[in-house]
C-alpha positions as CSV (number, residue, x, y, z in Angstrom):
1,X,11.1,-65.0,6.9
2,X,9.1,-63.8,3.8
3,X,7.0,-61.6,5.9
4,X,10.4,-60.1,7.6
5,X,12.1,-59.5,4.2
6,X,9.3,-58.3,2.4
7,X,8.1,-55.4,5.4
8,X,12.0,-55.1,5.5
9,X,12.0,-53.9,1.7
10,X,8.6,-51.7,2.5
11,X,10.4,-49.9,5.2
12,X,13.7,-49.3,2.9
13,X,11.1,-47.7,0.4
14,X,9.3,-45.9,2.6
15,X,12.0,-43.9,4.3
16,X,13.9,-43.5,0.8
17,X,10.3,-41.6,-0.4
18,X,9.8,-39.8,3.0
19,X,13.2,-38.5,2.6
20,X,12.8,-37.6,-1.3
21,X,9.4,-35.6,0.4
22,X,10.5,-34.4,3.5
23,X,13.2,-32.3,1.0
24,X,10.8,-31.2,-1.4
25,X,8.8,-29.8,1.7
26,X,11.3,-28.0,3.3
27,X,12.5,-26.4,-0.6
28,X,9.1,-25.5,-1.6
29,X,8.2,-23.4,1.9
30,X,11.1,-21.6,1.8
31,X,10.6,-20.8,-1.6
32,X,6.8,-19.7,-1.2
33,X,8.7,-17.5,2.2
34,X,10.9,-15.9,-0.1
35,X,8.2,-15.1,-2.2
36,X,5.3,-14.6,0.0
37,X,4.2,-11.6,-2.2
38,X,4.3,-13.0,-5.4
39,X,1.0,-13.4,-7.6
40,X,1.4,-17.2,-7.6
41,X,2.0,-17.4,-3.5
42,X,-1.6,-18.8,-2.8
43,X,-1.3,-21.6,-5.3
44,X,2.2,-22.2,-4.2
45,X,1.3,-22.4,-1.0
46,X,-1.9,-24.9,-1.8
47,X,0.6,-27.3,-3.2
48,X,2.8,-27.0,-0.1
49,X,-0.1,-27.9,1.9
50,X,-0.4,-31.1,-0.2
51,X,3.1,-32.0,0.2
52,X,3.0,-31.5,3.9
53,X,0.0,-34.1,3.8
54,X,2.2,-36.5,1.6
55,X,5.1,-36.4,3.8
56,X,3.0,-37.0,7.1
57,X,0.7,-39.6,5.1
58,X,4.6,-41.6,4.6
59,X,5.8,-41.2,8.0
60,X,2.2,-42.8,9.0
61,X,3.1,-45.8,6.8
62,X,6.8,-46.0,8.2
63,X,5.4,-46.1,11.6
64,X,3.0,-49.1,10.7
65,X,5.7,-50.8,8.8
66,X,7.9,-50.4,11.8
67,X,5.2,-51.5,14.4
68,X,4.5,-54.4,12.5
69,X,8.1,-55.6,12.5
70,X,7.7,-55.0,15.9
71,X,5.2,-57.6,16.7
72,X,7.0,-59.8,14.2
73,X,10.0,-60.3,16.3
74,X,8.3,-60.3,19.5
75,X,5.8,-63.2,18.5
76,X,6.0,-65.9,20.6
77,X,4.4,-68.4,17.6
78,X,7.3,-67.7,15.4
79,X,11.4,-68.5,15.6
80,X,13.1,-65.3,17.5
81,X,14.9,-63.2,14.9
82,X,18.7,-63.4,14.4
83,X,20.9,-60.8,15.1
84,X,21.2,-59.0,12.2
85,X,17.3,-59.0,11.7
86,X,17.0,-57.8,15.8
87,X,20.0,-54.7,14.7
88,X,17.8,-54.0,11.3
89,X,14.4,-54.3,13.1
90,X,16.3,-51.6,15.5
91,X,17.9,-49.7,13.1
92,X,14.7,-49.0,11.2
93,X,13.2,-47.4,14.7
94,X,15.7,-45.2,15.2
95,X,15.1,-43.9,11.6
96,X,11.8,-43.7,11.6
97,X,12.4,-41.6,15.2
98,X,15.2,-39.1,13.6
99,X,12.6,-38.7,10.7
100,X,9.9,-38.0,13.0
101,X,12.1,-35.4,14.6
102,X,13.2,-34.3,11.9
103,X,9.7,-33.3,10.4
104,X,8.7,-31.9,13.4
105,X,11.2,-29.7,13.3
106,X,11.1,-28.5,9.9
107,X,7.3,-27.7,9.9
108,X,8.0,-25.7,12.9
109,X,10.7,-23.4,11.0
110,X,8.2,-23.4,8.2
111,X,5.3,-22.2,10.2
112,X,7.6,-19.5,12.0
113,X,9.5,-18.8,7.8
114,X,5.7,-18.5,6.6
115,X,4.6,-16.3,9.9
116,X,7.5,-13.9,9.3
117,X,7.1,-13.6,5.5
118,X,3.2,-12.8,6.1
119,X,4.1,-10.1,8.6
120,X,6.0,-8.4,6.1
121,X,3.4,-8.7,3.7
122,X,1.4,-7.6,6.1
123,X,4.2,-4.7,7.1
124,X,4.3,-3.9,3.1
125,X,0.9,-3.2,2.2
126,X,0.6,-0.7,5.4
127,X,3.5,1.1,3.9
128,X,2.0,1.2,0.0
129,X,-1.6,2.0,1.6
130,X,-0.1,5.1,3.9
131,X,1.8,6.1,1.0
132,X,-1.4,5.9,-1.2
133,X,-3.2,8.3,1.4
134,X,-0.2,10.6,1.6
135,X,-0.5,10.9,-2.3
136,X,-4.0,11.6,-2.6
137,X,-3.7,14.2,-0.3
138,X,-0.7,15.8,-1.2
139,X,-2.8,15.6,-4.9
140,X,-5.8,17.2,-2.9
141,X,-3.8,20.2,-1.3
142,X,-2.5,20.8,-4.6
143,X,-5.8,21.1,-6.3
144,X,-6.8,23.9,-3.5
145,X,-3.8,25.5,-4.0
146,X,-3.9,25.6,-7.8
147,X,-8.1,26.5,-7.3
148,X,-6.5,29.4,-5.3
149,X,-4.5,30.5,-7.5
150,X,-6.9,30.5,-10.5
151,X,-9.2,32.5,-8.1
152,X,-6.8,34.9,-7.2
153,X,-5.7,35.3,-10.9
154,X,-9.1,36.0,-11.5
155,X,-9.5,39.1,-9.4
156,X,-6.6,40.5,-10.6
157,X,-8.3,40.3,-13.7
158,X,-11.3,41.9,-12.3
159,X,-9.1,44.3,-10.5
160,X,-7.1,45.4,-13.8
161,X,-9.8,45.6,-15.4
162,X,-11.9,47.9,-13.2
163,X,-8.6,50.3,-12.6
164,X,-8.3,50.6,-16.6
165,X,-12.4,51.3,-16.9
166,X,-11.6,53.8,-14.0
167,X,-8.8,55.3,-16.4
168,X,-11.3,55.6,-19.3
169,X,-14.1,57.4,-17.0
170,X,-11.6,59.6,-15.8
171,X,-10.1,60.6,-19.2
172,X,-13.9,60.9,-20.4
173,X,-14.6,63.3,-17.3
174,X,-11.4,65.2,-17.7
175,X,-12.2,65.7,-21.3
176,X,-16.4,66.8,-20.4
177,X,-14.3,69.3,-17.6
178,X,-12.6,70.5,-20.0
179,X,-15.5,71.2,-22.6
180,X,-16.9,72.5,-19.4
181,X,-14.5,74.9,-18.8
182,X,-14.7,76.3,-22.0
183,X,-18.1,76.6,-21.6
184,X,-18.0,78.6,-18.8
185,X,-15.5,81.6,-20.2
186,X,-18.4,82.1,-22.9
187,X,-21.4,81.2,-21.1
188,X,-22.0,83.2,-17.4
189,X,-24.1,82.4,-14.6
190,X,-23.1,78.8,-14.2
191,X,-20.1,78.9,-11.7
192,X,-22.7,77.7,-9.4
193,X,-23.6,74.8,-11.3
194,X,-19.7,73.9,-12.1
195,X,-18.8,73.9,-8.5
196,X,-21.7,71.7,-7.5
197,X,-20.0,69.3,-10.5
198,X,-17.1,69.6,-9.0
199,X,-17.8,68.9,-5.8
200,X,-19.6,65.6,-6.9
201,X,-16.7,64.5,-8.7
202,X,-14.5,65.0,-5.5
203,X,-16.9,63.1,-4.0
204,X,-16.9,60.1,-6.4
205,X,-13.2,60.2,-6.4
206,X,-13.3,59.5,-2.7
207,X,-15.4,56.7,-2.6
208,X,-13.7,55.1,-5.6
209,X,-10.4,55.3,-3.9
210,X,-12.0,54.0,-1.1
211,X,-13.8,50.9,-2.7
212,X,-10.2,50.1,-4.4
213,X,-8.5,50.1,-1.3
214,X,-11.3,48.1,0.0
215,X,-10.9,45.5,-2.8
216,X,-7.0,45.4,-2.9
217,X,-7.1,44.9,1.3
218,X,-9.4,42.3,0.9
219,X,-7.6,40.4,-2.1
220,X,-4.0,40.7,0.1
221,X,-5.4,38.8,3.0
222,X,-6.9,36.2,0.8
223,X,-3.7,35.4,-0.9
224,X,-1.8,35.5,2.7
225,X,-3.9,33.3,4.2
């Protein structure tokens, strides 16, 4: 009778804990689920592990304890039980059963929580990590295109700047044609040598025009393209 009562009391305490547990598992891995992204989430999820050891370490123990009253009643050296102890002795089975149910099922809809919450983790980062690629090279693109544009800016500056010398030179020859000219009404004998000039500088005029359009054809299809 003392050994009835007292694995009778053990069996009372161990399914009050393993209940206590079993909710304390099922909170804490929906919690780490819901915030499988978090910093924290691999300690978190250490501890859960822990608990889940806890709980099945308890539902080892209730099945002892129940396997024990078990053989109790059914030992042929001792007084059968009475009815009540036979409906305890039974009830305690069936609680250990709906417990052992009951874990089973809520580690599997943990596992499958956890599994879903990792594969939108997993999801997540592919999404930050394509947008991180699409950044840099949008960042890239615009570095060429700003490059580009200083170059271009550039030989328009060179551009300007040769059309202005050109300017100059031609004010300087205008002025020297000029001088020229006036030479020529009070000194005879060099028509010849003005025409020759002139011809030259018809010449150079040419093949400037020519090397601007040259250089403004060239700088047009750079910017286009």
């Amino acid at each position: 009778m003392a050994t009835y009562d007292t694995l009778h009391r053990q069996s009372r305490t161990l399914e009050s804990l393993f209940d206590t547990k079993l909710t304390a598992y099922s909170r804490m891995a929906s919690a780490i689920a819901r915030n499988s992204d978090d910093v924290e989430a691999g300690g978190s999820r250490e501890r859960w592990r822990d608990v889940e050891g806890e709980v099945e370490d308890l539902l080892e123990k209730l099945k002892e304890t129940n396997d024990a009253l078990l053989a109790l009643s059914n030992n042929p050296r001792t007084s059968p039980p009475s009815q009540s102890m036979s409906r305890a002795i039974q009830r305690h089975r069936e609680v250990y059963q709906d417990y052992l149910r009951e874990f089973h099922r809520t580690k599997g809809n943990v596992k499958q929580a956890l599994e879903q919450a990792d594969l939108l983790a997993g999801v997540r980062n592919d999404i930050d990590a394509y947008k991180s690629s699409t950044a840099d090279a949008l960042l890239a693109e615009r570095g060429r295109i700003d490059s580009s544009h200083r170059m271009t800016d550039d030989i328009l500056e060179q551009a300007y700047e040769t059309r202005a010398e050109f300017g100059r030179q031609r004010t300087t020859l205008s002025s020297v044609g000029n001088r020229m000219a006036a030479v020529v009404e009070t000194m005879p004998g060099i028509n010849n040598l003005l025409s020759m000039i002139k011809s030259r500088r018809r010449r150079d005029s040419i093949v400037l025009g020519t090397v601007i359009a040259v250089c403004l054809i060239l700088l047009l299809s750079y910017i286009t393209r």
